[in-house]
N, C-alpha and C positions, 0 to 999 in steps of 0.2 A: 504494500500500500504506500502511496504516498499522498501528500494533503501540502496543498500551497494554496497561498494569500497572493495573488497575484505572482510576481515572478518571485516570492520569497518562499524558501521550502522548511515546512516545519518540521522538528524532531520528534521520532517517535521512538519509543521506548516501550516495548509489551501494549500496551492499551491506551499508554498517556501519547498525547499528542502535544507537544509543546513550543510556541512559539514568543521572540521578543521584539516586539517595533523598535521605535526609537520614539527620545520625549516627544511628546506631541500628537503622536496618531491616535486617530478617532478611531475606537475599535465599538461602537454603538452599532457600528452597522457596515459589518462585512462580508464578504462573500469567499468563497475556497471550491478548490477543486477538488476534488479527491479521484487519486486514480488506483479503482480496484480492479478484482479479477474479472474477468470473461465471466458474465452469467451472473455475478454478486450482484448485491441491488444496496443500496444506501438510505435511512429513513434518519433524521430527516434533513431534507434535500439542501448540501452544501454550500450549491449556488443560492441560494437564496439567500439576502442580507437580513445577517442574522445580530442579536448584540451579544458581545464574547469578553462583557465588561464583569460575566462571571461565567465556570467553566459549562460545557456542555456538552452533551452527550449524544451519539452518534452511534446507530446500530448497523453492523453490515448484516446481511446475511446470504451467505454462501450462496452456489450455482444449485445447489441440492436441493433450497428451498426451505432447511430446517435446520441448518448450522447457523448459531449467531454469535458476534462478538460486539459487544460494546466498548465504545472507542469512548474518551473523555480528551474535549480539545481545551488545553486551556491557555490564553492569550495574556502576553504581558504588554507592559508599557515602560521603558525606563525611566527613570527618575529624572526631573533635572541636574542637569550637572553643576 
């Protein structure tokens, strides 16, 4: 799997999804792609501008229909400097 914010690719680790802007970015309302397998299907829909000002939660579920895994994306902001 992979999950990007535009041309930024987040890190993933087992289920956490993790990602850090820089001071400033509005994350109230953004959008991600996520690129799964052939046949997996994604609930709920990434592209959709979402707010990631707390974390959320993202279900795949397999080509089979009955495998599922829950993704947790959660978005930072740095501090100012």
């Amino acid at each position: 799997m992979q999950w990007k914010f535009g041309d930024k690719i987040a890190n993933i680790t087992g289920t956490d999804i993790k990602i850090t802007f820089p001071f400033g970015k509005d994350i109230n309302s953004l959008s991600a792609t996520a690129t799964i397998s052939a046949g997996a299907t994604i609930s709920s829909d990434p592209t959709q501008s979402t707010d990631y000002t707390n974390p959320k939660n993202f279900t795949v579920t397999a080509g089979d229909g009955t495998t599922t895994k829950k993704y947790t994306v959660t978005v930072n902001v740095e501090k100012n400097k």
